[in-house]
Structures are given as C-alpha cells and as structure tokens.
DRENPA-3360 file (N, C-alpha, C; in nm, 2 decimals, always signed):
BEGIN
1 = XXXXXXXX = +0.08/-0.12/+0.00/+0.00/+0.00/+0.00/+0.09/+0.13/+0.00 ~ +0.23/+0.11/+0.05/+0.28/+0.24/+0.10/+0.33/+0.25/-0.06 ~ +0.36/+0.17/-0.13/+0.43/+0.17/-0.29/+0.31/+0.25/-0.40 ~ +0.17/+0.21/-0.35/+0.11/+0.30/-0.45/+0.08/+0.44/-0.40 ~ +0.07/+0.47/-0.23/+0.05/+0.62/-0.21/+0.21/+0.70/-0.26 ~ +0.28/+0.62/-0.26/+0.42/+0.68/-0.33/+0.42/+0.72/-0.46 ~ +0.35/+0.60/-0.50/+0.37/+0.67/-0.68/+0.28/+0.74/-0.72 ~ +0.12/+0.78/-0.62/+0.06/+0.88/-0.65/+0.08/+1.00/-0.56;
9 = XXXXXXXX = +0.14/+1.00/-0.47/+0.25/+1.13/-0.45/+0.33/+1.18/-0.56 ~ +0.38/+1.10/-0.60/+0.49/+1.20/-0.73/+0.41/+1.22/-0.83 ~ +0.30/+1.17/-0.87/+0.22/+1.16/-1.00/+0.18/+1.32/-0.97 ~ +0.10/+1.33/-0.84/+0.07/+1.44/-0.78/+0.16/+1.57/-0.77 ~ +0.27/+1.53/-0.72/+0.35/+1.63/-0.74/+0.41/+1.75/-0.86 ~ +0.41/+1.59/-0.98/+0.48/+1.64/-1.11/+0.33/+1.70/-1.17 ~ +0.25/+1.65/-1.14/+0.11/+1.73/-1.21/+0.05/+1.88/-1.12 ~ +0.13/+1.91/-1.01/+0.12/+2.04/-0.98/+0.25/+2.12/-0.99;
17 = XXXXXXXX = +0.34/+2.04/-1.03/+0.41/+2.16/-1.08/+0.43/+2.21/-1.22 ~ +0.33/+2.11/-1.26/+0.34/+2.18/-1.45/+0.25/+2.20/-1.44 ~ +0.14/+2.25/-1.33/+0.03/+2.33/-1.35/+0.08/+2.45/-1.31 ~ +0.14/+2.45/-1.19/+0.23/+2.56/-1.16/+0.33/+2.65/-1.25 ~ +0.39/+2.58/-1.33/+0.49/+2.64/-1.45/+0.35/+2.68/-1.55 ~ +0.25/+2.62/-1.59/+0.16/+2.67/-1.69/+0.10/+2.79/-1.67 ~ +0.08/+2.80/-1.52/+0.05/+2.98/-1.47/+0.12/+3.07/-1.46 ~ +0.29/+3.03/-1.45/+0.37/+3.12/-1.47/+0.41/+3.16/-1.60;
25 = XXXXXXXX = +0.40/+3.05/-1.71/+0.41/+3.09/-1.78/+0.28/+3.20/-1.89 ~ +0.15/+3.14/-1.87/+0.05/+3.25/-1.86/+0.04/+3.42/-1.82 ~ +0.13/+3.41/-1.68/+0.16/+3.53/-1.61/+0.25/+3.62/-1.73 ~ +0.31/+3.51/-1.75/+0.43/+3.61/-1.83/+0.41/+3.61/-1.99 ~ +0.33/+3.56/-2.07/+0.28/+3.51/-2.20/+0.14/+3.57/-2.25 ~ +0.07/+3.59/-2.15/-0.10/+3.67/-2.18/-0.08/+3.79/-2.20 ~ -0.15/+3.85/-2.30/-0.17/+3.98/-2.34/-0.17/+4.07/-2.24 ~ -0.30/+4.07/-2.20/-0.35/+4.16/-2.10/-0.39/+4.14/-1.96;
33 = XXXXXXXX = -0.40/+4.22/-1.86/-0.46/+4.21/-1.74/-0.52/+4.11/-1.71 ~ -0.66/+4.09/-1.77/-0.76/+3.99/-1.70/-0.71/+3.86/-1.74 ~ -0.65/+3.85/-1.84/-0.59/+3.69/-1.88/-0.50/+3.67/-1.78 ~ -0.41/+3.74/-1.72/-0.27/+3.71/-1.67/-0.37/+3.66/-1.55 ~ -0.44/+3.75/-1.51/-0.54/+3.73/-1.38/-0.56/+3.59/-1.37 ~ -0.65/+3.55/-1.50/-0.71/+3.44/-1.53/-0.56/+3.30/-1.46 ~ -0.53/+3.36/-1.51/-0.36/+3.25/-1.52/-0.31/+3.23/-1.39 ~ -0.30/+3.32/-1.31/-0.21/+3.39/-1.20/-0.34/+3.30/-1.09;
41 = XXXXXXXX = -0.43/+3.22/-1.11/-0.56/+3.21/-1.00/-0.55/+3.08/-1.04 ~ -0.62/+3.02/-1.18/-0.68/+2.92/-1.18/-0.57/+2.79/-1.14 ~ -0.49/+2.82/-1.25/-0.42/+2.68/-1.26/-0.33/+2.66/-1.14 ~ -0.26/+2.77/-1.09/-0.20/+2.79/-0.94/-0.23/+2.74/-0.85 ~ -0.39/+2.80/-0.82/-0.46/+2.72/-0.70/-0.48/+2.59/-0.74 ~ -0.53/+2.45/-0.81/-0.52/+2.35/-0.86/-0.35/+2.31/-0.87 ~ -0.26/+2.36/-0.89/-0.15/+2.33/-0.93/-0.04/+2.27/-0.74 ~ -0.11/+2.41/-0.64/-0.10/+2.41/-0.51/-0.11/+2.29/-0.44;
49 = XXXXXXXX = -0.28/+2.26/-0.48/-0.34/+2.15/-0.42/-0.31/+2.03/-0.44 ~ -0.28/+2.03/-0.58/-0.18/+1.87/-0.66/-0.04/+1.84/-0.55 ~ +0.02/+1.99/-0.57/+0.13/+1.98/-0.45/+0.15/+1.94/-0.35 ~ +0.03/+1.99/-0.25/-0.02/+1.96/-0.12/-0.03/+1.79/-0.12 ~ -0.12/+1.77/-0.21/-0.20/+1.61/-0.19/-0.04/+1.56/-0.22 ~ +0.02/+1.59/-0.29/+0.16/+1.51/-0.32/+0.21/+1.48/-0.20 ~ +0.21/+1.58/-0.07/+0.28/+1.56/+0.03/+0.25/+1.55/+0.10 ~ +0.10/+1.50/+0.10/+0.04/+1.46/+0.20/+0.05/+1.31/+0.20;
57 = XXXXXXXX = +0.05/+1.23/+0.08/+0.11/+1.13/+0.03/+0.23/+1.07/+0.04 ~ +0.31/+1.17/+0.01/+0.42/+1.11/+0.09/+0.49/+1.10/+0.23 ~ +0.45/+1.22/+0.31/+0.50/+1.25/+0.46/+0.40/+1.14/+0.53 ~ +0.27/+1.14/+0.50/+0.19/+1.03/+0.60/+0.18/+1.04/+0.76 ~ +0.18/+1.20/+0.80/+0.17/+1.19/+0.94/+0.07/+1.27/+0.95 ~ +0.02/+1.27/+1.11/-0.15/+1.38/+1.11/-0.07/+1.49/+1.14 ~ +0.02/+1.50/+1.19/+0.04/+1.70/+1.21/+0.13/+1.74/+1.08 ~ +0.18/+1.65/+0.99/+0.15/+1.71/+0.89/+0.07/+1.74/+0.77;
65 = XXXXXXXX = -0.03/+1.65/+0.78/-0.17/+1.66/+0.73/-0.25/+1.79/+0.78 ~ -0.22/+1.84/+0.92/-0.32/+1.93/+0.93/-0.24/+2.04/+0.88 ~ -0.12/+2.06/+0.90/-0.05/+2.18/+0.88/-0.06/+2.17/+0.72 ~ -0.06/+2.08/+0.62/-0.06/+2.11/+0.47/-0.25/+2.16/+0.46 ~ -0.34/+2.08/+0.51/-0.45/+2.10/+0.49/-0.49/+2.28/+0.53 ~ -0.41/+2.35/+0.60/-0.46/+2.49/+0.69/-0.36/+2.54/+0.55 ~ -0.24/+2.52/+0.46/-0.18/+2.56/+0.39/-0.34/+2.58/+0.25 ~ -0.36/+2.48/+0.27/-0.47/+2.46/+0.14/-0.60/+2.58/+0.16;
73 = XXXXXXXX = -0.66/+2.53/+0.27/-0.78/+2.64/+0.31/-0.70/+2.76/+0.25 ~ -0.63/+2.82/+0.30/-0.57/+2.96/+0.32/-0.54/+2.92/+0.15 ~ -0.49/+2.92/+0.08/-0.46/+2.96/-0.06/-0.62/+2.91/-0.14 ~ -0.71/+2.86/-0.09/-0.87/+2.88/-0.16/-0.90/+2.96/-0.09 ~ -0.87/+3.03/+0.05/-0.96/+3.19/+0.06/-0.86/+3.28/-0.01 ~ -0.75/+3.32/-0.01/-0.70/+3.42/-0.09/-0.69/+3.43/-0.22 ~ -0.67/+3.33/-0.29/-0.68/+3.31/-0.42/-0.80/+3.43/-0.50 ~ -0.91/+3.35/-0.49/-1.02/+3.44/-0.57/-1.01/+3.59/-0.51;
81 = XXXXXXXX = -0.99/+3.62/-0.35/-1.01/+3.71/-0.34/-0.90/+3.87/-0.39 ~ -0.74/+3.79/-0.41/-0.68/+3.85/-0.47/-0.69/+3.86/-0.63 ~ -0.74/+3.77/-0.70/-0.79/+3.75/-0.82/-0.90/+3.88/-0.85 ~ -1.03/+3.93/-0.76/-1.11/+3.95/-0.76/-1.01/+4.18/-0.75 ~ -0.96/+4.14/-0.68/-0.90/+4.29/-0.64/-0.83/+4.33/-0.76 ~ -0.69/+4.25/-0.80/-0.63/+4.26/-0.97/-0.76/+4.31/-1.03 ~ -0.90/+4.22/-1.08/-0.95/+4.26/-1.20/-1.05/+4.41/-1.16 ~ -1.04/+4.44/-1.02/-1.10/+4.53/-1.03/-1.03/+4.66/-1.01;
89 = XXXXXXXX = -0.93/+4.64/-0.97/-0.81/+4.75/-0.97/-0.78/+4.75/-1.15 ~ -0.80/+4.68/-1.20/-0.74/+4.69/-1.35/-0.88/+4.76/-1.45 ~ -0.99/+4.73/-1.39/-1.14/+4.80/-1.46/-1.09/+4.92/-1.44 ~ -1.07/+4.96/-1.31/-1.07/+5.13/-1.21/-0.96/+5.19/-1.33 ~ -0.85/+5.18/-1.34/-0.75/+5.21/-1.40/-0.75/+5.21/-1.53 ~ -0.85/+5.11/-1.61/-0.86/+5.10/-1.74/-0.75/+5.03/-1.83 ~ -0.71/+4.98/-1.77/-0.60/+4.85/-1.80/-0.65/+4.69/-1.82 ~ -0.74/+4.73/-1.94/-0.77/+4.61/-1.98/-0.83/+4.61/-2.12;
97 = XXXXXXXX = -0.91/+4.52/-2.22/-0.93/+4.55/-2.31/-1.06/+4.52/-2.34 ~ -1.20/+4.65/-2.36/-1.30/+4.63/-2.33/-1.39/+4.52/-2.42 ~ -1.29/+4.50/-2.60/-1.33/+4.42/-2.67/-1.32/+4.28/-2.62 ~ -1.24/+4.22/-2.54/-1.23/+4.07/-2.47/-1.37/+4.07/-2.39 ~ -1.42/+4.16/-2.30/-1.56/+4.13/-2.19/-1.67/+4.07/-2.35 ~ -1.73/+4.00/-2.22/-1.86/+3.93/-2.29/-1.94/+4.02/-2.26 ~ -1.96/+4.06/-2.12/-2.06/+4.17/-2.05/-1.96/+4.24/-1.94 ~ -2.04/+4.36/-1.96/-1.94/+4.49/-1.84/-2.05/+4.54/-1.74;
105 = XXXXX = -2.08/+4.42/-1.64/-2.20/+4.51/-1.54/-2.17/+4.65/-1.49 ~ -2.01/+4.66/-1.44/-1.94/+4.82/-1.41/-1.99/+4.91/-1.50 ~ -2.02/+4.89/-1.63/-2.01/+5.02/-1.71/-2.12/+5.15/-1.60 ~ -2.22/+5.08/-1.63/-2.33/+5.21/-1.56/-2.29/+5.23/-1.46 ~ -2.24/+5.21/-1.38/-2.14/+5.32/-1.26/-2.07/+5.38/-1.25;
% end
C-alpha cells in the first residue's frame, strides 16, 4: 500500500508543478490584465493543491496533514479574493481590453 500512495505522491507532485509552470508561464505570456489574472488564480490554485496532496502522500503523518491541509484552506480563501482585487483594480484604472468582456455590469457606474 505504501508503494502506491508513493507513486501517486509524485504523480501528484509532477502534475502540480506543471500546472504551476503553466500559470507562470501564462503570467508572463497573456496579453492583458484579466488573462494574466485568469492564469495567476486558476491553474496555481489546482497546481497548489496537486502539490499539497503530493505531500500529503508522501510524509503520512497527522500533524503534517493538518498543517498542509490549513496551507490549502488559506490559498482557496485568498486566491479568488486576490484574483477578484487585480480585476478590479485593473477595470478602475482602465487596463484592460473592453473588446475581450462578454458583458461589463461596471459600465453604468
């Protein structure tokens, strides 16, 4: 049993860190504001969690399970809400490109 939580620890591992390289490289590769946003949140947070569960997989102890698990919470509450501040700091400012929105509920304000 300890041979397969091992090989889905690294499976886990290597699949969050090329999720992790895919948002850095997004960060640094997207045109504009709300994409990098887009990039800088999604695959990160998923990429995190791949990480986490990797080593949670592999260490196998409860106080390190809770201490990665409080690591996790905390990057699903900040995540969106730093996500959420970027795109709205970037509307305010006008650093973005109004042809990419599908809909702009801000406009009438």
């Amino acid at each position: 049993m300890t041979d397969v939580a091992d090989w889905l620890g690294a499976v886990s591992l290597v699949a969050g860190a090329l999720l992790s390289l895919a948002a850095a490289v997004g960060v640094l590769r997207f045109p504009d504001t709300l994409s990098r946003m887009h990039a800088a949140t999604k695959p990160q947070v998923l990429g995190v969690l791949l990480l986490l569960l990797g080593l949670v997989l592999r260490l196998r102890t409860l106080s390190d399970l809770g201490m990665v698990a409080l690591v996790g919470v905390f990057q699903l509450a900040t995540a969106p809400v730093a996500a959420q501040m970027i795109g709205r700091a970037a509307y305010r400012t006008g650093r973005f490109d109004p042809g990419l929105l599908d809909a702009d509920e801000l406009a009438d304000r």
